[in-house]
N, C-alpha and C positions, 0 to 999 in steps of 0.2 A: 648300909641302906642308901640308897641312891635317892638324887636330890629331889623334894617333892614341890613343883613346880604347884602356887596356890592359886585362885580362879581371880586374886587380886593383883596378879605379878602382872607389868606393864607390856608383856611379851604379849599377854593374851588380848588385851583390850588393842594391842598394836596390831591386828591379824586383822586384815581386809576381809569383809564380806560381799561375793559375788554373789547375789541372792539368786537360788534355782528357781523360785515360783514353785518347787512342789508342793502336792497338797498337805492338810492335814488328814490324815484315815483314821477313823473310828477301828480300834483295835477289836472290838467284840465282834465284828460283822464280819461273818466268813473266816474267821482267822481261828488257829488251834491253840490260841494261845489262852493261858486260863488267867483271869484277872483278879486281882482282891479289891472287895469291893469298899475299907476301911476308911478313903475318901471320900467318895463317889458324893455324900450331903454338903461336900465344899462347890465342887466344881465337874459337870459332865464331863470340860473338856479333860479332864485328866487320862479319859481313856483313847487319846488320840496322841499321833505320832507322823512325823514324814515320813512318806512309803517307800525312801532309803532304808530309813531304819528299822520299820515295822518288813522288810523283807531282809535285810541281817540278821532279826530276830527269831523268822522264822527257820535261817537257814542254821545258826546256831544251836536251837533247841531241836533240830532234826542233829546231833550231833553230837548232843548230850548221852550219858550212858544210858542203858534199857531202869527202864521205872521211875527216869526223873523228868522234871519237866519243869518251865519256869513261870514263875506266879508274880505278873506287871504290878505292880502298886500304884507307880504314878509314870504317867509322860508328859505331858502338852502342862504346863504353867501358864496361866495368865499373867502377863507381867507387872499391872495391878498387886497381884496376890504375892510374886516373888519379892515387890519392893516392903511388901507387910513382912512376909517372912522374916527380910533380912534386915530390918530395921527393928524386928523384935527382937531377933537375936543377939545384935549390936547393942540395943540398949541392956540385954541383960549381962553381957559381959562388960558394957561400962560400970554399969551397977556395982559390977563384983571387983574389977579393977580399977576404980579412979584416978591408980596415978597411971595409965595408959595416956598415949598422946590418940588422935582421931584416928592416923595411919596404922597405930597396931590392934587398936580396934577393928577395923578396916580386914585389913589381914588375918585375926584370928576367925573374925566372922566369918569368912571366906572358905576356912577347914570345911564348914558345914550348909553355908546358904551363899551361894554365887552374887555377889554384884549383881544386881537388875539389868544392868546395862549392857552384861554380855552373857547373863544367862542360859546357858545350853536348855535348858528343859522351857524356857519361853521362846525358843527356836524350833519347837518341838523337836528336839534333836538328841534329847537324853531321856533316858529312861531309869527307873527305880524299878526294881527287882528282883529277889530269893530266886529260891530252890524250892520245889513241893516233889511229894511222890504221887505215886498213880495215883494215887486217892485223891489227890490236893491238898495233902497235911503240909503244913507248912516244916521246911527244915530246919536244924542247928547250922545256922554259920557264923556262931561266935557272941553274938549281942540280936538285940531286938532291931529291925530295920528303923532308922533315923536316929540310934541313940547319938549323942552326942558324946564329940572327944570326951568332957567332961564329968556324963553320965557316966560311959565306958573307960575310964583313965586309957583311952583311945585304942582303947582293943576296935574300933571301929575302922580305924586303919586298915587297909585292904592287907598291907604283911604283918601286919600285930601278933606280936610275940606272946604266950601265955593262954593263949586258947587251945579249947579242947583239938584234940585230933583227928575226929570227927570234922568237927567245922571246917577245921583246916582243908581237910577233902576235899568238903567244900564248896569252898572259897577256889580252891584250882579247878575243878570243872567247871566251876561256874567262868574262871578269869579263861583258861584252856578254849571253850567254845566262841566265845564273847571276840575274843582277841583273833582270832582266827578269823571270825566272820568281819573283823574291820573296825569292830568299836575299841573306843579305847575306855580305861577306867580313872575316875577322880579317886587318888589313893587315901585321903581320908575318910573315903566313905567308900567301903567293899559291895555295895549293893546300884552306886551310881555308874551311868556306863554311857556314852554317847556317840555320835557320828554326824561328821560334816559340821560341825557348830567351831569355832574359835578354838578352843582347848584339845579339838580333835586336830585340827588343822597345825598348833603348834606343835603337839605331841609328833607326830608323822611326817611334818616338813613339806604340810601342803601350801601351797602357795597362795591358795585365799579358804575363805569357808563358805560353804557353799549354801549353808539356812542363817539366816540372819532372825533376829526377835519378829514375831508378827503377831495378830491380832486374830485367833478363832473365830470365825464364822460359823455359822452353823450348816450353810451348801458344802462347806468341805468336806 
């Protein structure tokens, strides 16, 4: 398995941001894309995205096999909300590890809730997202979306070995179209995916990143 570069390695937080000024887009308006709605009583903006990405997605799901289609969960984080996130999760793997020092806390957090500070989805630059079929039933690709390493003894790992083969399917059309269209994927989580944010920028050998963390308005 090849080396999995985590959202706390110092490469990432070392990636310039050349901020584009893109907007944020409301994902439901006008778009074919079908959304689940399992957050929505957190936060509206979750169903917004830079119109980089929200146009790779549509070019990707035009490219998907006949009867699949893909079903957004989350985009746009407030970064308020990512710094709760990830400092819940941190403390619950302190809890469970105490002889950890702060830095591999730090790092194990990072498997599954980014650093606040460099954040792909508070760039609105990442997206959460499955597999549905025509109907919009949601599909098998291996674990429930956001399980954790822990939950999933990391069948949530995007190459995770021991899942069905089914999923496994997948998990390749889904990486197949994704990849193609330009995003790249966080490998311990097979359902995160982003572009233009830091982590896309190291992944690719871009020179800066082009969405930096910003603040939702609601004119965007």
């Amino acid at each position: 398995m090849s080396e999995i570069i985590l959202m706390s390695d110092p490469r990432v937080s070392a990636v310039p941001v050349r901020e584009c000024g893109e907007s944020l887009i409301d994902i439901r308006r006008g778009s074919p894309l079908l959304v689940d709605k399992r957050k929505q009583n957190d936060s509206d903006a979750f169903f917004y995205l830079r119109q980089g990405v929200l146009e790779r997605l549509l070019q990707a799901q035009a490219q998907l096999p006949d009867g699949l289609r893909f079903l957004v969960v989350e985009g746009y984080r407030p970064p308020g909300l990512q710094r709760r996130y990830f400092e819940k999760y941190a403390g619950r793997l302190r809890a469970e590890q105490s002889g950890w020092s702060d830095e591999q806390i730090r790092s194990a957090a990072s498997r599954f809730v980014s650093p606040p500070e460099i954040a792909p989805h508070s760039a609105g630059a990442a997206v959460d997202l499955t597999l549905a079929d025509a109907d919009g039933c949601e599909l098998d690709l291996g674990t429930p979306m956001n399980a954790t390493p822990e939950e999933s003894a990391d069948a949530c790992y995007t190459d995770a070995t021991g899942i069905r083969e089914q999923a496994r399917t997948h998990r390749a059309a889904l990486g197949r179209v994704l990849t193609a269209a330009g995003l790249v994927n966080y490998p311990t989580e097979w359902w995160h995916w982003s572009f233009g944010d830091r982590y896309w920028a190291l992944l690719t050998g871009a020179a800066s990143a082009c969405y930096g963390p910003r603040r939702h308005d609601a004119g965007d």
